[in-house]
C-alpha positions in Angstrom: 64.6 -85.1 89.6 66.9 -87.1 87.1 69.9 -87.3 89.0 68.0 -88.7 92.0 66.5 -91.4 89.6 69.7 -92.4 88.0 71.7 -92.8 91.2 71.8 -96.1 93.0 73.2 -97.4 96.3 75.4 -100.5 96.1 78.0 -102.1 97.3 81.7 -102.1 95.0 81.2 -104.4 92.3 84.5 -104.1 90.5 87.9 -103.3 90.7 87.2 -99.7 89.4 84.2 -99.0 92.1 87.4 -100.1 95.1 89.4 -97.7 92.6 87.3 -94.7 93.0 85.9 -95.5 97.0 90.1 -95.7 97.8 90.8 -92.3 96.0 87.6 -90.5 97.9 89.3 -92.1 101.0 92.7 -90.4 100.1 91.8 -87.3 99.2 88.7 -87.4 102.2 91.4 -88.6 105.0 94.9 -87.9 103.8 95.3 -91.5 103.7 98.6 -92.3 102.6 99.2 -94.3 99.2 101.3 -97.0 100.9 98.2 -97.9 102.9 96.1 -99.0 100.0 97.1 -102.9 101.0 95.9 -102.2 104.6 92.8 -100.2 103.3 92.1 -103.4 101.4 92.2 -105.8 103.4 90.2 -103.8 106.3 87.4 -103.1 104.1 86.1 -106.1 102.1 83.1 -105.3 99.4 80.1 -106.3 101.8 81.0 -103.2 104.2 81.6 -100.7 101.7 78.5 -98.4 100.7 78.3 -96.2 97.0 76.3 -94.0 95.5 76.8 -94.4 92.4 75.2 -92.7 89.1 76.3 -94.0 85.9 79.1 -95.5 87.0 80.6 -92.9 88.9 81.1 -93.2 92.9 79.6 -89.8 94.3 79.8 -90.6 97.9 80.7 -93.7 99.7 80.5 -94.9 103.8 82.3 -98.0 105.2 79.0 -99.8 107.6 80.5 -102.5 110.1 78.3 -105.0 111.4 79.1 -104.1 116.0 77.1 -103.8 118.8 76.7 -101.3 121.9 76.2 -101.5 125.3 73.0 -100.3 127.1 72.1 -101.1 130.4 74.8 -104.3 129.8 73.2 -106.0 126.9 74.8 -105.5 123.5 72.6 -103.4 120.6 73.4 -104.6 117.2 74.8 -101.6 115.8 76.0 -100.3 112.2 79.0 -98.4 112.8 79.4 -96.0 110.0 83.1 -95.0 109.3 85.1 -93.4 106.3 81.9 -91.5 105.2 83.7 -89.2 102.2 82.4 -87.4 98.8 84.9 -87.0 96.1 86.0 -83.1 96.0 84.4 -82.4 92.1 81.0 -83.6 93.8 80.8 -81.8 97.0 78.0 -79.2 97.9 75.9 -81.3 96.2 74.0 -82.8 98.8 74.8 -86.4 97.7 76.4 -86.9 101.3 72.3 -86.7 102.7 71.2 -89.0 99.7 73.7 -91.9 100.6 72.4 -91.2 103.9 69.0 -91.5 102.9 69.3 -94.9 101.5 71.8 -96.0 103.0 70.1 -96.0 106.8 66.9 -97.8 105.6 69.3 -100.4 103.9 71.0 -100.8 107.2 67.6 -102.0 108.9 66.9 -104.1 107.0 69.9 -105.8 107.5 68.6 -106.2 110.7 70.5 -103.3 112.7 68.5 -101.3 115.4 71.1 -98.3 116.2 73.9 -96.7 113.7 76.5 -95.0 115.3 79.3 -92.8 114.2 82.4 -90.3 114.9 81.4 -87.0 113.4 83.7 -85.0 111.2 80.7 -82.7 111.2 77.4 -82.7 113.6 75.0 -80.6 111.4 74.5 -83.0 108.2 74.3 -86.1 110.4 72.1 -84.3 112.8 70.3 -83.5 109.5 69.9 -87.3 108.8 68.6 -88.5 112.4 72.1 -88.6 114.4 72.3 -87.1 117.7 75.1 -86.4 120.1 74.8 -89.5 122.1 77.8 -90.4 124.2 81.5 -89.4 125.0 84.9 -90.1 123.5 87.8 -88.2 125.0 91.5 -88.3 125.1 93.6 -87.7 128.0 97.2 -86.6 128.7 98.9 -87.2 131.7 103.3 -87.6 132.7 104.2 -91.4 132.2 105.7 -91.0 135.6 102.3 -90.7 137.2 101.5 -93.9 136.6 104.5 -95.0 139.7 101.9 -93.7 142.2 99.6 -95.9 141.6 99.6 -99.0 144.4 102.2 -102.1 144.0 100.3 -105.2 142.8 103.9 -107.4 142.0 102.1 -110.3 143.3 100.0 -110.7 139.9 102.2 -112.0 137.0 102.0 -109.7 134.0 103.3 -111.3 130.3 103.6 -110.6 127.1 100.7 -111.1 124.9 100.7 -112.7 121.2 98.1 -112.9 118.5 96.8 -116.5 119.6 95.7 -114.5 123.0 93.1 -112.6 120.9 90.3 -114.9 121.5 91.1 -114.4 125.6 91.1 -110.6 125.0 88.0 -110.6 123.5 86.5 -112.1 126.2 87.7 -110.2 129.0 86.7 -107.1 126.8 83.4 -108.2 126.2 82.5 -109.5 129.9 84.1 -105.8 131.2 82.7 -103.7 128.4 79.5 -104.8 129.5 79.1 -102.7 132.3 80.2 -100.0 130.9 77.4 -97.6 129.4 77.8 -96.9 125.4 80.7 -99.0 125.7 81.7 -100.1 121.9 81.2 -104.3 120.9 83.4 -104.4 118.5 83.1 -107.3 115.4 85.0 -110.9 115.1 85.7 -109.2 111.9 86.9 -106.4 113.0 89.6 -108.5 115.5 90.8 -110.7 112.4 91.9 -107.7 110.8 93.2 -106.2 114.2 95.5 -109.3 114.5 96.6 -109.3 111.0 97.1 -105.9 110.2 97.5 -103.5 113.8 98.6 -106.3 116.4 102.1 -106.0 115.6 101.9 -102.1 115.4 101.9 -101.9 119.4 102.5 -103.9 122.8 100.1 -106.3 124.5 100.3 -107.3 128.2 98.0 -109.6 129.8 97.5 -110.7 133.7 94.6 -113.2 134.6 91.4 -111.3 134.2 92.7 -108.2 131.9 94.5 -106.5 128.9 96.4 -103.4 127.5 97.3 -102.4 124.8 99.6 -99.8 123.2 102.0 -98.3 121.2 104.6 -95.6 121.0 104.1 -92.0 118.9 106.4 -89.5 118.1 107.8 -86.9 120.7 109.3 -83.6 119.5 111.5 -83.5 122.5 112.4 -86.6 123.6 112.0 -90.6 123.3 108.4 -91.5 121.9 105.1 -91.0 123.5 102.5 -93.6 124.9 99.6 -94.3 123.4 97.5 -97.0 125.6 94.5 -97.8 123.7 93.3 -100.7 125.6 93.0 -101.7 129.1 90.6 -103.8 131.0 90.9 -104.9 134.2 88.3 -107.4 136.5 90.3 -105.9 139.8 92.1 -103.4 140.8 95.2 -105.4 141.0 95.3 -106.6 137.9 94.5 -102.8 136.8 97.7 -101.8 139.1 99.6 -104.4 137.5 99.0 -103.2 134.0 99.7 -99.9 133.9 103.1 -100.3 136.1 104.2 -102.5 132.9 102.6 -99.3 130.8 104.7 -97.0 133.4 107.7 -99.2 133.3 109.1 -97.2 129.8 109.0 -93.4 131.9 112.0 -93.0 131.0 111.8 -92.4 127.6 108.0 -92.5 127.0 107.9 -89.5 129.3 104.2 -88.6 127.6 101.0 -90.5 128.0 97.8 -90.5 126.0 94.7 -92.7 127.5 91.2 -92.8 126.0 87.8 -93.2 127.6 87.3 -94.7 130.2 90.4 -95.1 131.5 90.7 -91.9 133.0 87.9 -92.6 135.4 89.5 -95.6 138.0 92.8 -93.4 137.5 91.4 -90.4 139.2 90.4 -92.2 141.8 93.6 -94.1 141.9 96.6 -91.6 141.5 97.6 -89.5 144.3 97.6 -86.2 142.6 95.3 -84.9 139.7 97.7 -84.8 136.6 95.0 -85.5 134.0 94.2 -83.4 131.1 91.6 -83.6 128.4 94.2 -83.1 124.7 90.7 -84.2 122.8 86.9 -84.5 122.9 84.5 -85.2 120.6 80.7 -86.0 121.2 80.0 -89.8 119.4 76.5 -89.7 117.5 73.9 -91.9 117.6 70.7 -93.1 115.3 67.7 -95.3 115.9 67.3 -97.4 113.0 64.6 -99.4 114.2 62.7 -98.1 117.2 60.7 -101.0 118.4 64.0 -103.4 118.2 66.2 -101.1 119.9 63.8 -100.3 122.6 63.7 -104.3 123.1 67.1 -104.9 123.0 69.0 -102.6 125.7 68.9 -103.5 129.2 67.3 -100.9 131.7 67.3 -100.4 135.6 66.0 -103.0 137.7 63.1 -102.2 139.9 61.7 -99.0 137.3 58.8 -99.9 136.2 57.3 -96.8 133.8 55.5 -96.2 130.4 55.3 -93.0 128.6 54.1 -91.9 125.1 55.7 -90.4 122.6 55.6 -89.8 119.2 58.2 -89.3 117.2 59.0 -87.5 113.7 61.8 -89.5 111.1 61.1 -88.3 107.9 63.7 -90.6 106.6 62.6 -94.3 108.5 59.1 -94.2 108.1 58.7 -97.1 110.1 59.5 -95.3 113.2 57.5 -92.5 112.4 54.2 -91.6 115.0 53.0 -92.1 118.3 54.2 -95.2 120.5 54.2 -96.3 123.8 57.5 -97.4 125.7 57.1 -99.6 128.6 59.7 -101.5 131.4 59.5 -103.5 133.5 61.8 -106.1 135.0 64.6 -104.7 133.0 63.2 -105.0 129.8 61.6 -102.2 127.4 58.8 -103.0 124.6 57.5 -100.1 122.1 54.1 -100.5 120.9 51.9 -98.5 118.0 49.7 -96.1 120.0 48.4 -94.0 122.4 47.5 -91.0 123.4 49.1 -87.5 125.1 52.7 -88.0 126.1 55.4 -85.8 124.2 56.7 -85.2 121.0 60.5 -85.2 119.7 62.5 -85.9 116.7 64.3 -89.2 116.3 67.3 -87.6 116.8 66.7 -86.1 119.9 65.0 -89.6 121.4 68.9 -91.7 120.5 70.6 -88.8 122.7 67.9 -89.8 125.5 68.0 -93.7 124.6 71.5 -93.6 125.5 71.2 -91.5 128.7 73.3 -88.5 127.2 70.3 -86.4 127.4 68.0 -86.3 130.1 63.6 -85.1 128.9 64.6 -81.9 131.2 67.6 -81.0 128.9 66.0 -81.8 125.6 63.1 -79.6 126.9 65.3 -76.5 127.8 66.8 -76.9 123.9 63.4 -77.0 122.6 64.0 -81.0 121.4 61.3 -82.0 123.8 57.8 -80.5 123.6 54.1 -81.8 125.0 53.7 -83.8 127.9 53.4 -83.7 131.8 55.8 -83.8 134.4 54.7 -87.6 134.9 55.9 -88.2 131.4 59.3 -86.4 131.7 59.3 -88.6 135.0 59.0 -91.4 133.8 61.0 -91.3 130.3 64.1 -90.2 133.2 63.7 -93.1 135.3 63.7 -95.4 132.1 66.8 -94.4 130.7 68.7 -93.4 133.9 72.2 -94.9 134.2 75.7 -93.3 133.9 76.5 -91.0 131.3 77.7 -92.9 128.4 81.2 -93.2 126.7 82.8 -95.0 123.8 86.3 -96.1 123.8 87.2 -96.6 120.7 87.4 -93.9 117.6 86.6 -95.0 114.0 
């Protein structure tokens, strides 16, 4: 077709191409025109994405260079954000041609998994995304948080943007062990520090972090918003949120995000919690063989199963293969024979452990195979049901 010929996939090489991806961002995202400087300075050239024909952006993605934990080793990850079509262009299907290009440029810049908040599950489904792990948002009174047990022995102070490098260590040695668990960029935590560290409140105590800011409250004082907190015990966890709890009296509302919620049921002394948001984060293997490689997996499995796979957009990972652990780690290899079959969609939701072979067979995902082979596919991927903590 013409238009597919004359359309190309590039990155902004102008003033006018940041122009027109900032206006699809505006009109995609009711982003406000006094956030153009912050826009800017969060998304240099080299992470924007265009499809362009003639000059003309059709549909543009913002792809940062993160990783992903599975089974406590980071997955280098592209984390595709700000995904919008300008409004004269939609229905057009150019969203699943910059997805088409777009995910085979992505490996080959060396990224084995692409990840991605879904403003829509069918078209990214459509493109090799599955539902793949958890992001929720809790609500709970401030003055729960006063239940929680007394830990005034461990100092608590105020954190400043020279702490960042501290923080990003703690949150990197915790996040570890915490399944789907988001590795955020250096990149990403320069622009955090320049742009949205003054927007909130940091605390730190020796071995963990929150932070958080305040939101608007119809009927009285502010709300909470905690959007980080990491913790190496649970004193220093205690300590934390009593500094969060501290402002009750006017912060009377609290929002937390996964997984926060998990150590606090456990924690508080009545069950106050309640889900405000949910939406299922979706997943893509970009590279089959590298991904496979790069996750950790259970110690003491050792299994191998076949399967082949059908991605009609990565060629590369398309056909039969053989996955194998041992020793906590996984290798994929050309070949084999039986096994079962599944899209490449369906084998990210069971990479991650969001999907078990059982549930992908009862939705018809899963097909071929023996009970052996659903066996062993379980016992490779078993772990705790995975969440992200971060939205983007």
């Amino acid at each position: 077709m013409p238009e597919l010929q004359q359309t190309e996939l590039r990155h902004p090489a102008s003033a006018a191409d940041r122009d027109q991806t900032w206006e699809i961002m505006r009109r995609a995202f009711n982003a406000k025109r006094e956030r153009r400087d912050q826009w800017d300075k969060g998304s240099p050239d080299h992470l924007l994405w265009g499809l362009y024909e003639r000059g003309e952006l059709l549909a543009s993605a913002k792809v940062m260079g993160w990783g992903q934990f599975f089974g406590g080793r980071s997955v280098p990850l592209a984390a595709v954000a700000g995904v919008g079509v300008a409004p004269q262009q939609r229905g057009r299907g150019h969203a699943s041609r910059l997805f088409e290009q777009l995910l085979p440029a992505a490996r080959a810049e060396g990224f084995a998994l692409s990840g991605l908040m879904p403003a829509t599950t069918s078209l990214y489904r459509k493109a090799g995304y599955e539902v793949a792990a958890r992001w929720r948002q809790s609500k709970l009174p401030t003055r729960a948080l006063h239940g929680l047990p007394r830990a005034t022995h461990v100092p608590v102070r105020v954190g400043t943007v020279e702490d960042i490098p501290e923080i990003v260590a703690v949150e990197r040695r915790l996040g570890a062990e915490v399944h789907g668990w988001l590795d955020v960029s250096d990149e990403w935590w320069a622009w955090f520090a320049e742009i949205g560290f003054d927007d909130g409140f940091q605390y730190l105590a020796d071995g963990g972090s929150t932070w958080y800011r305040y939101g608007e409250d119809p009927s009285w004082g502010y709300s909470i918003e905690v959007l980080g907190m990491v913790a190496e015990s649970v004193d220093v966890l205690c300590a934390l949120w009593h500094a969060v709890g501290s402002s009750s009296t006017m912060g009377r509302t609290l929002t937390i995000t996964s997984p926060m919620e998990d150590a606090l049921n456990l924690l508080l002394p009545e069950q106050e919690l309640s889900t405000s948001m949910q939406i299922e984060y979706m997943l893509r293997i970009l590279d089959l063989p590298a991904a496979v490689e790069a996750r950790g997996y259970p110690t003491g499995v050792r299994a191998s199963a076949v399967v082949t796979v059908r991605d009609p957009i990565i060629g590369d990972n398309d056909g039969t293969w053989t996955i194998s652990v041992e020793d906590g780690k996984g290798r994929a290899e050309r070949g084999g024979s039986g096994g079962v079959e599944l899209p490449i969609n369906a084998l990210a939701s069971l990479y991650s452990g969001w999907a078990t072979p059982a549930l992908l067979r009862s939705t018809g995902l899963l097909a071929g195979g023996t009970a052996d082979d659903g066996a062993a596919l379980a016992s490779m991927f078993a772990g705790p049901r995975p969440v992200v903590q971060q939205f983007f």
